[in-house]
mmCIF file of the C-alpha atoms, coordinates in Angstrom:
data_MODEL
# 
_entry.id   MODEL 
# 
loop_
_atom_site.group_PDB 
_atom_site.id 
_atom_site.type_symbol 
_atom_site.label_atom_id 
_atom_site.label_alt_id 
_atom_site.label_comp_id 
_atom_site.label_asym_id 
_atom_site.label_entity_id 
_atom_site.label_seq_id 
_atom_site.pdbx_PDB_ins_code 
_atom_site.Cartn_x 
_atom_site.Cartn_y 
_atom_site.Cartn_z 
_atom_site.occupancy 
_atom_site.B_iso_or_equiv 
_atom_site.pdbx_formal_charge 
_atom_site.auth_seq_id 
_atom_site.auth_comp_id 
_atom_site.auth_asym_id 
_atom_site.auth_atom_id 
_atom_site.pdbx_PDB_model_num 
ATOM 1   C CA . UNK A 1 1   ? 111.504 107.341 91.048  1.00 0.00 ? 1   UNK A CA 1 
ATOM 2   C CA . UNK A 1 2   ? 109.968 111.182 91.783  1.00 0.00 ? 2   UNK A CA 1 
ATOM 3   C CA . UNK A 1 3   ? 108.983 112.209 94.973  1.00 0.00 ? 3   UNK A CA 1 
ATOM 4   C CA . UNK A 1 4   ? 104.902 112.483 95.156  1.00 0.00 ? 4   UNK A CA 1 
ATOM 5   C CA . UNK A 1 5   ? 104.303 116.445 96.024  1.00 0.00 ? 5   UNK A CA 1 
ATOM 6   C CA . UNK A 1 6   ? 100.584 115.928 94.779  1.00 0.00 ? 6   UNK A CA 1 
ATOM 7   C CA . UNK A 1 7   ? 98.050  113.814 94.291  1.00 0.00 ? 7   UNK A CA 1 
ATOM 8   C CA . UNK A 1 8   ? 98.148  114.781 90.659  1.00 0.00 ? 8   UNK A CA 1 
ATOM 9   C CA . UNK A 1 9   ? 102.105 112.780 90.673  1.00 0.00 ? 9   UNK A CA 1 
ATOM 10  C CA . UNK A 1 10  ? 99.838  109.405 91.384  1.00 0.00 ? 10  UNK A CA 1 
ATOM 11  C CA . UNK A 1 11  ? 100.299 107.069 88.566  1.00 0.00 ? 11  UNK A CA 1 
ATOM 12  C CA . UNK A 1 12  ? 97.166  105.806 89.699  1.00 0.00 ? 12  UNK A CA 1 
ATOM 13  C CA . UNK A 1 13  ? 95.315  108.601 89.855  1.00 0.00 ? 13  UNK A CA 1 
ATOM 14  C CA . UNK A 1 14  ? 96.751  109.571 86.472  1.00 0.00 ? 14  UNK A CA 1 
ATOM 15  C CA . UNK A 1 15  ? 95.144  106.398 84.583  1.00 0.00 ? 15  UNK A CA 1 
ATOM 16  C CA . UNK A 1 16  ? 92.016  107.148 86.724  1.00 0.00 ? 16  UNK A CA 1 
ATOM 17  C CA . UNK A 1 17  ? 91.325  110.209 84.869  1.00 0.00 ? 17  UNK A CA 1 
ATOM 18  C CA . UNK A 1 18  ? 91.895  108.664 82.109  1.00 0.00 ? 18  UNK A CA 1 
ATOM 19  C CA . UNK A 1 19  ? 89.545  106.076 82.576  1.00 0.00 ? 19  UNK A CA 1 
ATOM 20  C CA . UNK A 1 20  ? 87.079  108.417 83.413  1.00 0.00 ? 20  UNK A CA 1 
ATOM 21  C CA . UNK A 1 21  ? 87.481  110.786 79.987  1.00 0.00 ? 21  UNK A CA 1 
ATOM 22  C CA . UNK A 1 22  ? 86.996  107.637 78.484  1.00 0.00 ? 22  UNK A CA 1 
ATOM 23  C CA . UNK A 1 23  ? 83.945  106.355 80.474  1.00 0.00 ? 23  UNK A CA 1 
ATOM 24  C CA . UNK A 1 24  ? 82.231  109.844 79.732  1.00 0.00 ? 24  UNK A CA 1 
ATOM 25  C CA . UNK A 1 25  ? 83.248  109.041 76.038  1.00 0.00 ? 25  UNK A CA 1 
ATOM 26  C CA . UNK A 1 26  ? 81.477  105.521 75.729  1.00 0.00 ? 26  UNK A CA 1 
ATOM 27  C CA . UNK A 1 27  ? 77.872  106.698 78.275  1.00 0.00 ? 27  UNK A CA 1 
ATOM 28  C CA . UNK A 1 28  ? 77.487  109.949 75.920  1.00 0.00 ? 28  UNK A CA 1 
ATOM 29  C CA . UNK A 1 29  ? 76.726  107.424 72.455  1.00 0.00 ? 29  UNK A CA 1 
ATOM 30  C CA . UNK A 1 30  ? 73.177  105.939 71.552  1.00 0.00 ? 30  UNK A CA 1 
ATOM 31  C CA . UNK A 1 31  ? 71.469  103.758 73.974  1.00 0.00 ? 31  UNK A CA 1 
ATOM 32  C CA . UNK A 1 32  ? 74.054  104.234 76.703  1.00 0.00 ? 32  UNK A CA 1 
ATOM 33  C CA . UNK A 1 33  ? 73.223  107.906 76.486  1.00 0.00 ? 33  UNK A CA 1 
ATOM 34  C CA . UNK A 1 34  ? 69.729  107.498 77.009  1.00 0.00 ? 34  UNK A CA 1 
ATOM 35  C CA . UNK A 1 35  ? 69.976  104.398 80.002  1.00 0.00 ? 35  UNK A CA 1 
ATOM 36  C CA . UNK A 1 36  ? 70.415  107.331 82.907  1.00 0.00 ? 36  UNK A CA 1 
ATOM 37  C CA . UNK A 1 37  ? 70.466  105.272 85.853  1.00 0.00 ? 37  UNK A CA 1 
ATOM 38  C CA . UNK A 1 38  ? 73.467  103.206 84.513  1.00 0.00 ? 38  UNK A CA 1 
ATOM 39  C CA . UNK A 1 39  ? 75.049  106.052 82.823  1.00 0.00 ? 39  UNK A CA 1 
ATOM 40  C CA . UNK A 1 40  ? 75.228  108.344 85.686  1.00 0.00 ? 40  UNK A CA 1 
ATOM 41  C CA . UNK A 1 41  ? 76.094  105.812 88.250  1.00 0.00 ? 41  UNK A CA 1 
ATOM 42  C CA . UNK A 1 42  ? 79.463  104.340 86.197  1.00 0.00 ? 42  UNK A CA 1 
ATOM 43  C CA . UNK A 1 43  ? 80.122  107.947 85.726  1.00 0.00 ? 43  UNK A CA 1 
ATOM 44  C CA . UNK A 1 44  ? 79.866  108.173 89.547  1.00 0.00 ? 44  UNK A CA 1 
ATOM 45  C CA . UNK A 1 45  ? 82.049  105.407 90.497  1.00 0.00 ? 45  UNK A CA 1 
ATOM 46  C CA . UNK A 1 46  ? 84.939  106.427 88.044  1.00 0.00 ? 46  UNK A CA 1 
ATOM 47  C CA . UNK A 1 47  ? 84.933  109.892 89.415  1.00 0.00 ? 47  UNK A CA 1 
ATOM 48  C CA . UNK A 1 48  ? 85.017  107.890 92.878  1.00 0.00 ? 48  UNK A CA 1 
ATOM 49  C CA . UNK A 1 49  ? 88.100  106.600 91.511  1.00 0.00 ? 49  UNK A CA 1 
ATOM 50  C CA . UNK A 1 50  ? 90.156  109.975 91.258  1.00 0.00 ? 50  UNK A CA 1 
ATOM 51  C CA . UNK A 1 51  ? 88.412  111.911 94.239  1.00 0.00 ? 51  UNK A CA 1 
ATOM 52  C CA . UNK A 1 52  ? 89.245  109.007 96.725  1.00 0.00 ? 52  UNK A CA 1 
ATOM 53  C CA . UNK A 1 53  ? 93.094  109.203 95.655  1.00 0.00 ? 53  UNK A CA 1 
ATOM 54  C CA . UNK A 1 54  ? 92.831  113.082 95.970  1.00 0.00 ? 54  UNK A CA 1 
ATOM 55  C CA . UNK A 1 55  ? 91.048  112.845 99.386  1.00 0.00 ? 55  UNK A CA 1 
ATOM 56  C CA . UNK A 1 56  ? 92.971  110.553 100.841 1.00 0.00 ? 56  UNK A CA 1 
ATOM 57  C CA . UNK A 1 57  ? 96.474  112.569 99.810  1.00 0.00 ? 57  UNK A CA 1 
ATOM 58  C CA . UNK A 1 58  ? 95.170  115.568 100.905 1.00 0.00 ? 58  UNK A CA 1 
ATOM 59  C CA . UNK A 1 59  ? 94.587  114.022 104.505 1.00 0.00 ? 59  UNK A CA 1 
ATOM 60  C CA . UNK A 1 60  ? 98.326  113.957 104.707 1.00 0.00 ? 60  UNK A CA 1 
ATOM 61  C CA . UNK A 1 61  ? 98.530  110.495 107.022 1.00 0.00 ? 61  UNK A CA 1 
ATOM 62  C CA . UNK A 1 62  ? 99.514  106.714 105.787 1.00 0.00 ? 62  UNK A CA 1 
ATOM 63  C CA . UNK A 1 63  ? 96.230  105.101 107.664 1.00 0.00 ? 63  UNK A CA 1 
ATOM 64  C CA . UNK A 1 64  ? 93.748  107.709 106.544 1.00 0.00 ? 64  UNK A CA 1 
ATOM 65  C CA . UNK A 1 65  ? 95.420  107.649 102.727 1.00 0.00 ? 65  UNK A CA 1 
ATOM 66  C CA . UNK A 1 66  ? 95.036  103.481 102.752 1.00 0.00 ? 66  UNK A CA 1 
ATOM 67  C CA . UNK A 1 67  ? 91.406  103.903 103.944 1.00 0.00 ? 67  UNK A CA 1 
ATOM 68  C CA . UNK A 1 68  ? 90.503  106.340 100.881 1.00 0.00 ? 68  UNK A CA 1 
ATOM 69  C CA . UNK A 1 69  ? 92.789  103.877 98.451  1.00 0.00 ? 69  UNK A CA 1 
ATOM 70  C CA . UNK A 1 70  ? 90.919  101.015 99.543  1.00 0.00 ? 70  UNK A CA 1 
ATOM 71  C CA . UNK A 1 71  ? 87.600  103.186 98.911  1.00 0.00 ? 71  UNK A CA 1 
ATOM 72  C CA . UNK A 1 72  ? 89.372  103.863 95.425  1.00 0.00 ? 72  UNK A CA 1 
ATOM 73  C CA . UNK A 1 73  ? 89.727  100.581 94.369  1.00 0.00 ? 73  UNK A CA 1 
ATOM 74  C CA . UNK A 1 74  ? 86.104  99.651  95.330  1.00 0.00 ? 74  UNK A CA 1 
ATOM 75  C CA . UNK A 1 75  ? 85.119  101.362 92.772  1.00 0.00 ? 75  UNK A CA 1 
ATOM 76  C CA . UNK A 1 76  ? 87.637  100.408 90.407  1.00 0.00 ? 76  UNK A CA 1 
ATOM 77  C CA . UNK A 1 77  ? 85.246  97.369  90.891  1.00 0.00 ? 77  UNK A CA 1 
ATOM 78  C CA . UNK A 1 78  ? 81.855  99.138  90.391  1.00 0.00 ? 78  UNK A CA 1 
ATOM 79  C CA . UNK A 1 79  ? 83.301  100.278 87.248  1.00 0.00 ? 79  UNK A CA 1 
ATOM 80  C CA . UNK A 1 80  ? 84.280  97.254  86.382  1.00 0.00 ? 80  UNK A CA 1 
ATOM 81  C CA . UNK A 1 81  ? 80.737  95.545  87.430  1.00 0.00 ? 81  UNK A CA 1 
ATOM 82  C CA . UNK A 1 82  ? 78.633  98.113  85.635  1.00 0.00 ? 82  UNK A CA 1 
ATOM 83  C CA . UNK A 1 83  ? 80.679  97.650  82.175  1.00 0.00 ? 83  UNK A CA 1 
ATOM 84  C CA . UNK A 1 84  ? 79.509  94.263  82.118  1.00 0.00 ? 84  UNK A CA 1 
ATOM 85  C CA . UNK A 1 85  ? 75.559  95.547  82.129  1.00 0.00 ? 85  UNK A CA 1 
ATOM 86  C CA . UNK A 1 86  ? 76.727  97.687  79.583  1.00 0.00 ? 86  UNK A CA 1 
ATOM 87  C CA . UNK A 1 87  ? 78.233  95.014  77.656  1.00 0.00 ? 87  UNK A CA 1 
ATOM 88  C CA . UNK A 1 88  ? 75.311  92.807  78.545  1.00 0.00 ? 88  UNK A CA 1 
ATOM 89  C CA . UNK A 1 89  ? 72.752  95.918  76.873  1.00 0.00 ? 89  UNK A CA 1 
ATOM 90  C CA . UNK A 1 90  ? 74.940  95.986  74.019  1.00 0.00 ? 90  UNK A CA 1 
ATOM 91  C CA . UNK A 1 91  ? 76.009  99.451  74.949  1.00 0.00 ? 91  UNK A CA 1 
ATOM 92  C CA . UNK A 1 92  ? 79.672  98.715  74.767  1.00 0.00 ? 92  UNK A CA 1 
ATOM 93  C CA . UNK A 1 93  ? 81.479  96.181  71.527  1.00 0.00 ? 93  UNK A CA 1 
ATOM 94  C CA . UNK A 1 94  ? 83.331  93.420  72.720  1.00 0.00 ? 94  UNK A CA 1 
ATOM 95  C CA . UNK A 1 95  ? 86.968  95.836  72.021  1.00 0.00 ? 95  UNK A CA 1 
ATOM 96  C CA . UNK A 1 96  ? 85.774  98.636  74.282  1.00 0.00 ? 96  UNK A CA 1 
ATOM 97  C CA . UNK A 1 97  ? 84.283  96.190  76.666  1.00 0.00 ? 97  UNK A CA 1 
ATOM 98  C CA . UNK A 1 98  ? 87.964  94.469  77.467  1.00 0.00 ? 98  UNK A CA 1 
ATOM 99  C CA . UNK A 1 99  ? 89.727  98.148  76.831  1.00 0.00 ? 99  UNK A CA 1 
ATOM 100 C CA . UNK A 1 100 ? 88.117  99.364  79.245  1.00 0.00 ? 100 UNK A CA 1 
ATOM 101 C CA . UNK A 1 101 ? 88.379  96.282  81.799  1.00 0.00 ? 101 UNK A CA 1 
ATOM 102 C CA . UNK A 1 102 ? 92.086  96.017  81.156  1.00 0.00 ? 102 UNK A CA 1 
ATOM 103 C CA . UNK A 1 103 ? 91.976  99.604  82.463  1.00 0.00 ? 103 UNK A CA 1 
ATOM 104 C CA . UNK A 1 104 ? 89.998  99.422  85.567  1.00 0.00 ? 104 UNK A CA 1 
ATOM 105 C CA . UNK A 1 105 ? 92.248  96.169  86.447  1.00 0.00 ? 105 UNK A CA 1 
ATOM 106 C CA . UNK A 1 106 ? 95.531  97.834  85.868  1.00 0.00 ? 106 UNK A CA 1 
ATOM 107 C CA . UNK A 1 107 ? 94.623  100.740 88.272  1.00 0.00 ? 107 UNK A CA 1 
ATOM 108 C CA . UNK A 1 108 ? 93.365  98.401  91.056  1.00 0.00 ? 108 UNK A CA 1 
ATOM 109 C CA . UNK A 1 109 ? 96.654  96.673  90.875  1.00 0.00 ? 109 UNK A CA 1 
ATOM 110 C CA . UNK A 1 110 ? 98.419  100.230 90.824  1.00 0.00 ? 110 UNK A CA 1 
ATOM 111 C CA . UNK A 1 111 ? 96.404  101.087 93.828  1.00 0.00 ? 111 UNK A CA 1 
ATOM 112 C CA . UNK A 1 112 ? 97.129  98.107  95.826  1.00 0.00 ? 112 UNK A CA 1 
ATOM 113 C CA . UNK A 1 113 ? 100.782 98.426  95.192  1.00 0.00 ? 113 UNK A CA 1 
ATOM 114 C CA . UNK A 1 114 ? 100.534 101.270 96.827  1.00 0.00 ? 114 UNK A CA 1 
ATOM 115 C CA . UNK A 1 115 ? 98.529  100.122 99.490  1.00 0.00 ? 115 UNK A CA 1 
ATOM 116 C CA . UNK A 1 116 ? 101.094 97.433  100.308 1.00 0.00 ? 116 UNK A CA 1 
ATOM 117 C CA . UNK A 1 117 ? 104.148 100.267 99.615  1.00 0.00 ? 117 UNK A CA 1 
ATOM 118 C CA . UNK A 1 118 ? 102.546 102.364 102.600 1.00 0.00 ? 118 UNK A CA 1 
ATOM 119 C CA . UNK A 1 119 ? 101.214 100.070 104.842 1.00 0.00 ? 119 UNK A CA 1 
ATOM 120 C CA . UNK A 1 120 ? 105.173 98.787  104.984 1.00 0.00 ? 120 UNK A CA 1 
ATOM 121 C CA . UNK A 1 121 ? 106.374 102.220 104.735 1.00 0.00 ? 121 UNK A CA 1 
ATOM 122 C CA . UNK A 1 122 ? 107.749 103.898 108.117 1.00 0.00 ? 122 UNK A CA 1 
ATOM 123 C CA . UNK A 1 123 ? 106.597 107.146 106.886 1.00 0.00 ? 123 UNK A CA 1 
ATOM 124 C CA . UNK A 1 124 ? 103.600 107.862 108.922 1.00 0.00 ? 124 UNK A CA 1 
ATOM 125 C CA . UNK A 1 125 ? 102.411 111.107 106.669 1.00 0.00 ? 125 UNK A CA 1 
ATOM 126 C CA . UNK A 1 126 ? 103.204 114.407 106.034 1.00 0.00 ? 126 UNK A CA 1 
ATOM 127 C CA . UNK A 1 127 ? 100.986 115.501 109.272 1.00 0.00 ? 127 UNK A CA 1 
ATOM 128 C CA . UNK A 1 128 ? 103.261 114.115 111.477 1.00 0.00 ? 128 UNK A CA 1 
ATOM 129 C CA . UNK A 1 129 ? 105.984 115.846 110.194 1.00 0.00 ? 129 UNK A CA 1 
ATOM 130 C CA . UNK A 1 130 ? 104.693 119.340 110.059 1.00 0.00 ? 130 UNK A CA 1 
ATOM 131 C CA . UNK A 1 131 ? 103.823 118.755 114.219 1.00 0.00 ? 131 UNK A CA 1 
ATOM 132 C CA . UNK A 1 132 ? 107.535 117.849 114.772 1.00 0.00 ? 132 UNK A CA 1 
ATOM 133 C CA . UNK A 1 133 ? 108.379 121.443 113.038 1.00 0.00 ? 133 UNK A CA 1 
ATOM 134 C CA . UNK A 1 134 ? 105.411 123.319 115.019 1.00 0.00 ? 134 UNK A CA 1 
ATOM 135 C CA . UNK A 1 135 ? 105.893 124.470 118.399 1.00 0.00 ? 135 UNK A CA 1 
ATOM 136 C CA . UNK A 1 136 ? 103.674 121.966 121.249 1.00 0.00 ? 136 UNK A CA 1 
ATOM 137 C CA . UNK A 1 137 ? 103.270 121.887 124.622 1.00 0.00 ? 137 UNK A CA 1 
ATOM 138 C CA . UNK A 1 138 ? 104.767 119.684 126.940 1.00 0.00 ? 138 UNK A CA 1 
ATOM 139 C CA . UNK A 1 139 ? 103.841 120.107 130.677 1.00 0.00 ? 139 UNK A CA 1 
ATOM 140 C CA . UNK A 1 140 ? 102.820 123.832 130.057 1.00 0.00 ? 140 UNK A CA 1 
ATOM 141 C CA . UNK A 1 141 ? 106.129 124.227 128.282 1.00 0.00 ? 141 UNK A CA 1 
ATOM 142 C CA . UNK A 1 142 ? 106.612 125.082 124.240 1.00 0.00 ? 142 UNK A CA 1 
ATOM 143 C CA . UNK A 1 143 ? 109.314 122.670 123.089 1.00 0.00 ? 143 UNK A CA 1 
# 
């Protein structure tokens, strides 16, 4: 398994852009095109997918990167929620109705595997080992 250098390594993150090209894909054909509220909010909540994952890796610490997965696979479920209006409207066939669930389910699993992987992990996050490298004070001292 590769070391994760960036957020862009994240499997998860990975099939959340996917999900996302194919979200904008689906909202930009007849009626769904024209339904604005739903379209723009599902296109919302997959973006909230990605930027969550990137947000939290970029905070470089295991309890702040949990908090923005768990955000992340929130809206793995608002996706997931609003494709059943669209299915509902007839926005979405049956096919890219379950495609497109299949997907939002795989990446919530993906994200909670990783969940569980850090919240066992003893790696705290890169933060804390950039101040072990840095100079700090210690009684008025630089260790």
């Amino acid at each position: 398994m590769a070391a994760i250098t960036r957020f862009e390594d994240i499997l998860a993150w990975q099939k959340g852009r996917e999900l996302t090209q194919l979200i904008y894909r689906c909202s930009r054909q007849n009626d769904f095109a024209r339904d604005f509220a739903l379209k723009d909010q599902i296109r919302r909540a997959s973006i909230s997918i990605t930027s969550n994952i990137a947000e939290g890796f970029e905070r470089d610490g295991n309890k702040e990167f949990v908090q923005f997965l768990s955000h992340a696979k929130a809206s793995c479920g608002e996706v997931r929620s609003q494709l059943y209006v669209a299915y509902d409207e007839r926005y979405l066939d049956e096919h890219e109705f379950e495609d497109l669930q299949n997907k939002c389910h795989e990446i919530s699993r993906l994200i909670n595997g990783f969940i569980s992987y850090l919240n066992k992990s003893d790696f705290r996050g890169r933060k804390y080992i950039r101040e072990l490298r840095e100079p700090y004070m210690v009684d008025s001292q630089i260790c």
